[in-house]
N, C-alpha and C positions, 0 to 999 in steps of 0.2 A: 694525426688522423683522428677521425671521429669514432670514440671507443665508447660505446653504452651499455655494451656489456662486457664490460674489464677482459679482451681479447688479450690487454698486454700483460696485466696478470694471470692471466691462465701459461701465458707461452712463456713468462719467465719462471713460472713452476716446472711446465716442461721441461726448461734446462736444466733447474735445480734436479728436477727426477730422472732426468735423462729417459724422458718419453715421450708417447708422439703425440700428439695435437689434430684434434679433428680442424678439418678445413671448414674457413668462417671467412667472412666477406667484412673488408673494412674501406671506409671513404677516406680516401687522403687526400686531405683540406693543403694544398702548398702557402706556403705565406710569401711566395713571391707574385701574386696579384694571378699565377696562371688557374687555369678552367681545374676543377678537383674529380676525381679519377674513383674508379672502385675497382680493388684488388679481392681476388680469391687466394689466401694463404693458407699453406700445408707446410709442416714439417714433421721428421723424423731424426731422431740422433743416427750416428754411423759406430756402430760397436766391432768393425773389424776395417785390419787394412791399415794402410800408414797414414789413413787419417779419422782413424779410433777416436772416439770421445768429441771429433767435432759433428758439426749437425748438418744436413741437407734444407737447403728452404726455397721452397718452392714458388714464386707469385704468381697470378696469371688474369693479364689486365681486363675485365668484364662490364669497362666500361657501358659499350655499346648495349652490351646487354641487360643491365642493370637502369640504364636509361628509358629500353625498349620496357621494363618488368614497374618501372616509375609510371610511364608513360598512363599504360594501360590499365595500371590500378587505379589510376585518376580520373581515368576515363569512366571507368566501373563508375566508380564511385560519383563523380559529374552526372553519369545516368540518373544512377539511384534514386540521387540529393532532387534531378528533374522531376522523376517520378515521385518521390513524398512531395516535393513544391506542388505540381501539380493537383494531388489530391486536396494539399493545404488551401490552394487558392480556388477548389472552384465547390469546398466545404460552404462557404458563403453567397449570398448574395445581395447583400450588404455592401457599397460601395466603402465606405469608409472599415469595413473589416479587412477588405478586400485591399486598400491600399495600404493599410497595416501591415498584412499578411504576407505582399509583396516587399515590401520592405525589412518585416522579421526574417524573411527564407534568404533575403540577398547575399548575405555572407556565409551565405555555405557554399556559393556560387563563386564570388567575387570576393576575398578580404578587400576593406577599407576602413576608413575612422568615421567619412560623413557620407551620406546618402538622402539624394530629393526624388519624388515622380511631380513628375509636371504635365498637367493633361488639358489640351486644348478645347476650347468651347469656343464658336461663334467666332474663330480667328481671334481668341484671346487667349494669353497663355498665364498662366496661373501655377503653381507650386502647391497642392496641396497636403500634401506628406512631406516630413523631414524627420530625418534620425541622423542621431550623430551616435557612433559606439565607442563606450569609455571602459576599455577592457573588457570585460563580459557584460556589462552593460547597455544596456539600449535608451538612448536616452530621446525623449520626446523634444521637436524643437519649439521655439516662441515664435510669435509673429517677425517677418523680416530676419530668419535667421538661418537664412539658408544662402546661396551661391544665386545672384541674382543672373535671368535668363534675357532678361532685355538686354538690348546690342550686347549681346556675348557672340564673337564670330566663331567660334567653336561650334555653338549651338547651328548656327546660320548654314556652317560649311554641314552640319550633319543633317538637316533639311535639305539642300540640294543636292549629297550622295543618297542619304537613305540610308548611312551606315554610319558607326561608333568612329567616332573621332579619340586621339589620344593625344595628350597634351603631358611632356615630361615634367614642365614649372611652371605652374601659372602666375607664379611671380616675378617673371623673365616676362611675363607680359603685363606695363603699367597699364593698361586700358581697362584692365580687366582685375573689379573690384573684388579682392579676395578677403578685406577683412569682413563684410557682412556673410561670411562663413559659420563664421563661431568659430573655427577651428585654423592651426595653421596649415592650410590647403594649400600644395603643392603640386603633386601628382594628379591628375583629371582625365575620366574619361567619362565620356556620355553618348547612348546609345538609344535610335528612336523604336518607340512601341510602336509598330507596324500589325495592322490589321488590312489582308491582303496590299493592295498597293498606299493606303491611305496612314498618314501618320498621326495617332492617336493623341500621340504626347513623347515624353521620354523621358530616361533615367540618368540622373547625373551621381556621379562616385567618385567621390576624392580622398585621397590621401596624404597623409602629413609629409612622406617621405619621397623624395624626391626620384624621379623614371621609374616608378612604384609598375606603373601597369602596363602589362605586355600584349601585343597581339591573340594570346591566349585568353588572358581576360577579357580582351573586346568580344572574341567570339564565342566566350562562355556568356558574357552578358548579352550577345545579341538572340542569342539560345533562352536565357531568361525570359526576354522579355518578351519571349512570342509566346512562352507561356503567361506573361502579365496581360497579354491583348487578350485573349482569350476569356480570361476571369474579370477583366476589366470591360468587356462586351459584354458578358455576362450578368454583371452586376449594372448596367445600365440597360439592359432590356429590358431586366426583370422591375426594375424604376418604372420605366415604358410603360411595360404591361401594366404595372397599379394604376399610372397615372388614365390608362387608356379604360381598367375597369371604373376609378370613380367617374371619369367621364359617362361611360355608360349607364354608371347606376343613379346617375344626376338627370341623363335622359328618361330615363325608367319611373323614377321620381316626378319628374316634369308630364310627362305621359299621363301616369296616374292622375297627378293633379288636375289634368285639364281634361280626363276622362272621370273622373269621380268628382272633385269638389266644385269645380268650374262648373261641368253640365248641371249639379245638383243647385246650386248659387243661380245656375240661370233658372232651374225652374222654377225656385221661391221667388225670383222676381215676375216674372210671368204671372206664376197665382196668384200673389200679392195685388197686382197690379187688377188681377181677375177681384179678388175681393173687394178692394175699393171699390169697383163700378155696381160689384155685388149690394154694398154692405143697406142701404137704402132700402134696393127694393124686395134683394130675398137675404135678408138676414141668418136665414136658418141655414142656405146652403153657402153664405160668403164666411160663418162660423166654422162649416165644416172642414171647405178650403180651407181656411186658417187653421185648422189644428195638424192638415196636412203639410201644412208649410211649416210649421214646428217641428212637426214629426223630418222633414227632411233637412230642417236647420240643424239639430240634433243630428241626426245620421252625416251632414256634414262637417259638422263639429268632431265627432266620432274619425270620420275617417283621413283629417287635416291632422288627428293627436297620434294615431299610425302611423301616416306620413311622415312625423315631425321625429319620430321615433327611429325611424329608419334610416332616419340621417345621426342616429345616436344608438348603433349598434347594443350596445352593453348594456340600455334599460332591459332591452327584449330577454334578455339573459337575468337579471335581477329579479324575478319571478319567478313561482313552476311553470310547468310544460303546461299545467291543467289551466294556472289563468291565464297565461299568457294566449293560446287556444280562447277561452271562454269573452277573454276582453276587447282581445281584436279581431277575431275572425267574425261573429257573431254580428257587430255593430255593423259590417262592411256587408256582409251578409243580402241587407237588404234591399240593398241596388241589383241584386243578381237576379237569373231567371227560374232560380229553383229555393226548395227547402234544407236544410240546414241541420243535421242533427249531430249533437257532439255526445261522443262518449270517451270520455278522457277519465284514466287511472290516476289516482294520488300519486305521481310518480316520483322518487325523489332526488336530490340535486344533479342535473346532468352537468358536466363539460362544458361551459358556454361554446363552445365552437358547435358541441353534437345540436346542443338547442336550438341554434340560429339556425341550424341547419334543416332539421326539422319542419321546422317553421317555416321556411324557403320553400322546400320543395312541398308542402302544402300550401301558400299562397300559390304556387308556377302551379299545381293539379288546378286549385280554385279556378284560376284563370283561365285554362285550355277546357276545363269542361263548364262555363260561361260560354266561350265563342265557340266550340266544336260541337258540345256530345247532345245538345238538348234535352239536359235533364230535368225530371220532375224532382227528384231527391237525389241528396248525397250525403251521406254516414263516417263520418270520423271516428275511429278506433285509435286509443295510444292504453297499451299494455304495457304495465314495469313485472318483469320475470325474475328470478334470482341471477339469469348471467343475461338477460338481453332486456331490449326495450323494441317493442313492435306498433309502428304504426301502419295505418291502413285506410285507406282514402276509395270510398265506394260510392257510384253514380249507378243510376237507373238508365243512363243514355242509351244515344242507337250506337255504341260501342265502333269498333272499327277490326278490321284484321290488322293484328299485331307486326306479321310475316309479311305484309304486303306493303308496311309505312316504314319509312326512311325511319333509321332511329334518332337522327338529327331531325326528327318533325318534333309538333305541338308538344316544344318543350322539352321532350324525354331525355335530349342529351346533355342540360340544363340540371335536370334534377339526377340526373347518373353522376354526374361532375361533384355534385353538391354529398352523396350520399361516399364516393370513392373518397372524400377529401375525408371523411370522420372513421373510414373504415368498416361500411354500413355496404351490406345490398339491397337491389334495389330491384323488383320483379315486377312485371307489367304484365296482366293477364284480363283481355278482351274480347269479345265477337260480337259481330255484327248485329244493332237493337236488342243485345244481350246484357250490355252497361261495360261497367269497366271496373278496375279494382288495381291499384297499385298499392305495393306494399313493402316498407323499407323496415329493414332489421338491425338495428343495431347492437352488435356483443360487446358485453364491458368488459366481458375478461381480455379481448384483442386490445382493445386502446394500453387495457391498465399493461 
């Protein structure tokens, strides 16, 4: 029987001491190929009576119940391993962490030696992740060294149920190419990532040892892997979403261009055109035209190096707050309906995230009080404090009631989003031909 903690040393002290023995539980492993048992034994010596000096021993078979006490600490524990997997995999949203992640947590799930995820695109199926584990190891696999998924009909039969097929030797089956393993693969089961009815991709687990995996492990892994769909959604949404904001900010870009440098390009050719027929007979006002056509080639030029900036994040950040403000806001300035006055603090190095930021929700004010507030003036304020930095953006417009506009209007939900991401507030305070004044706060000591 299974002794780990020397039970048969202690009860042969017993006899030696002629004393009793606390009651302890051992597995008795038969070596005749039958099923192994758990016993609860007690004894006690017998010191009277005509059978003086021998002993009472007691067994009492607990199989059933030491099964039932296996069962359910496994189960615990299966939970648990769910709940830490869980938090592991939606930590990320990073697809390629993510399939990492899923693959590091598999064997607290499942033992095995190899393991793939395979995630389909476009009706093509693809292996992106491979780990094979070499003792405590996790080893990373090379191209083509995984359990190839075309005509494997294992794979095919787990498409048409929708569930974990299990396979006792995949070498019992020639069709099915098992040296491009890496490993000697025998034992097989593979189970599909299902996201509601739709199948994502799936997980293939093999092992060296042959009728390695049980019904149990299929339905531990099919319990996996609906936590893999989940973070595996996750991490391509969030893809999604990037790819859906550069698109926007491509449009936004595009916009600008064909509202700032386009319209400003048409009108120097327009003047241009005006001076030439000028230049003969009134020289003195076809001169003048043309300094104004400079003057707006210039201010085009000015606002195409913005543009071109904006598609290159990180110069805006390579600056202070003060030029960054004084370079670009200033030149753009002059296509607008109003005056422009900056008062910007020496402030010094922020966060590139807080500056871009900054800087955002003052172009987005620039812009909604251009088409909404009809102002004569607007005053830029950026204050550096010892724990904060305060800017403040103030028009003379015909203002608006605050309590009476959707906070998804001209912008405000925009530049709430922008100020929430740096850890900033953001205060909007208006009345009607009163003007307006937004003012966003940012504490250093919150980020640090």
């Amino acid at each position: 029987f299974a002794d780990p903690d020397d039970y048969a040393g202690r009860l042969a002290k017993a006899y030696a001491d002629g004393s009793f023995t606390d009651r302890f539980e051992c597995q008795v492993l038969p070596e005749n190929g039958r099923a192994d048992r758990w016993l609860e034994h007690w004894s006690q010596p017998i010191r009277e009576g005509i059978y003086k000096g021998g002993r009472i021993e007691q067994y009492t078979d607990i199989t059933d119940r030491k099964r039932l006490e296996v069962a359910e600490r496994e189960q615990r524990e299966f939970a648990e391993a769910l709940r830490e997997i869980s938090t592991v995999l939606t930590s990320s949203l990073a697809l390629d962490e993510v399939l990492s992640g899923i693959l590091d947590s598999l064997g607290r799930v499942v033992p095995h030696d190899s393991a793939t995820i395979t995630l389909l695109a476009d009706d093509h199926v693809t292996v992106t992740q491979h780990q094979r584990v070499d003792g405590d190891n996790i080893q990373a696999a090379v191209d083509g060294d995984h359990l190839p998924a075309q005509h494997n009909p294992f794979v095919q039969q787990m498409f048409e149920t929708k569930a974990p097929v299990i396979v006792a030797d995949l070498q019992a089956h020639p069709h099915i190419d098992v040296a491009a393993a890496g490993v000697d693969a025998r034992a097989y089961v593979v189970a599909p990532i299902l996201l509601q009815d739709d199948i994502m991709g799936f997980i293939n687990v093999m092992s060296e040892q042959v009728d390695f995996f049980t019904e149990n492990h299929a339905e531990r892994l099919t319990a996996f892997s609906r936590l893999a769909a989940i973070a595996l959604q996750n991490a391509r949404l969030f893809e999604q979403s990037h790819r859906l904001a550069t698109l926007e900010e491509r449009q936004r870009l595009a916009r600008e261009l064909h509202d700032s440098v386009s319209q400003t390009l048409f009108t120097c050719r327009t003047m241009s055109e005006t001076v030439l027929r000028r230049w003969d007979k009134d020289p003195q006002s076809a001169y003048k035209l043309a300094r104004d056509v400079n003057q707006l080639i210039t201010t085009a030029l000015m606002e195409m190096r913005v543009l071109l900036l904006e598609l290159r994040p990180n110069a805006l950040t390579q600056i202070s707050l003060k030029q960054l403000f004084e370079q670009y806001l200033n030149p753009i300035q002059k296509r607008r309906q109003f005056d422009l006055a900056l008062h910007i603090d020496e402030i010094g190095p922020l966060p590139a995230p807080v500056q871009l930021a900054l800087y955002r929700i003052t172009q987005e004010a620039l812009n909604n009080i251009d088409k909404h507030a009809q102002a004569g003036l607007v005053e830029i304020r950026a204050t550096d404090d010892a724990d904060k930095v305060t800017l403040i953006i103030r028009d003379d417009g015909q203002g608006f009631s605050v309590e009476s506009v959707s906070p998804t209007s001209l912008g405000l939900e925009i530049m709430r989003e922008r100020a929430e991401k740096i850890g900033a507030s953001l205060d909007v305070t208006s009345r009607t031909r009163g003007g307006t004044q937004i003012q966003v706060i940012w504490c250093k000591e919150d980020v640090q």
